[in-house]
C-alpha positions in Angstrom: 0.0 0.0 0.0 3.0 2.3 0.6 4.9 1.9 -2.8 1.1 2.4 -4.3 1.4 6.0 -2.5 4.7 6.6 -3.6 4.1 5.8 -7.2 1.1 8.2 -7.0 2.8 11.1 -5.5 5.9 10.6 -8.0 3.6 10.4 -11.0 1.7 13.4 -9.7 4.9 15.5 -9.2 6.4 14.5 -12.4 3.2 15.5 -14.3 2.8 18.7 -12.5 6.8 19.7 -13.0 6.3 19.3 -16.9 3.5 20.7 -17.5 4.7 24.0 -15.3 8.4 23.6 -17.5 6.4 22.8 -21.0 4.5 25.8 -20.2 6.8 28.4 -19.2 9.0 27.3 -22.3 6.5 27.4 -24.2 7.0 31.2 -26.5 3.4 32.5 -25.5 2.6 36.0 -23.7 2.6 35.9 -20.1 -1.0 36.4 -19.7 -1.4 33.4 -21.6 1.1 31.4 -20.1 -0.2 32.3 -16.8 -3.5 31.0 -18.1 -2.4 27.7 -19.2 -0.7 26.9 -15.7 -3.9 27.7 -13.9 -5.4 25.1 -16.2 -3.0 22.5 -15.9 -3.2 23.1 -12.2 -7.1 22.6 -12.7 -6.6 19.1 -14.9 -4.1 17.8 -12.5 -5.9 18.4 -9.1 -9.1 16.9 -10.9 -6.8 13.8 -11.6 -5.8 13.6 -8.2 -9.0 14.2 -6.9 -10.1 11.1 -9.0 -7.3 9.1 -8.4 -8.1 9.5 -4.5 -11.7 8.6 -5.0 -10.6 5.0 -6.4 -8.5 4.5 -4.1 -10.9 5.1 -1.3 -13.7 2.6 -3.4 -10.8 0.2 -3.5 -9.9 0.2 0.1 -13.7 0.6 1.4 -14.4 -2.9 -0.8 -10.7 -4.7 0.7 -12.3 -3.7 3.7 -15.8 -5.2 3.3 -14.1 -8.0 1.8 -12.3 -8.6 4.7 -15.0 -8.1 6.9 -17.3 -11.0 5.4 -14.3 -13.5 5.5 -13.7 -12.6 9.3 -17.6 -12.9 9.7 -17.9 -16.2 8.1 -14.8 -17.4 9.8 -16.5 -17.0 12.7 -19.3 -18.8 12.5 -17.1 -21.2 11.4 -15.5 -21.4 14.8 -18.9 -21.4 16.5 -20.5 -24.1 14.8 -17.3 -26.4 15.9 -17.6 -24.9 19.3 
């Protein structure tokens, strides 16, 4: 679960750092250029925000998961009981 973080954040940083560099190189007027990093910044929050969202649906159904095997286990141990 920890590499999956890392991966994340690195991925996230790395997009973030080239679209700000693609952008500033990028021969535009600074009103423009200005522009496009606020919508960049826009795209990639939205990414994150999705990315965070799946995350949470995949944890919340490990966790249910989980949850029904413990449960059945259980009755398991009370039926030999």
């Amino acid at each position: 679960m920890k590499n999956n973080n890392k991966v994340l954040i690195a991925m996230a940083s790395g997009l973030l750092v080239g679209g700000v560099l693609g952008v500033l190189f990028a021969p535009n007027k600074g009103r423009e250029t200005r522009k496009r990093i606020a919508d960049a910044e826009k795209k990639l929050n939205k990414s994150i925000k999705e990315t965070v969202n799946r995350g949470k649906e995949k944890f919340s159904d490990l966790k249910d998961g989980v949850k029904e095997k413990i449960e059945a286990l259980n009755e398991k141990v009370r039926e030999f009981v």
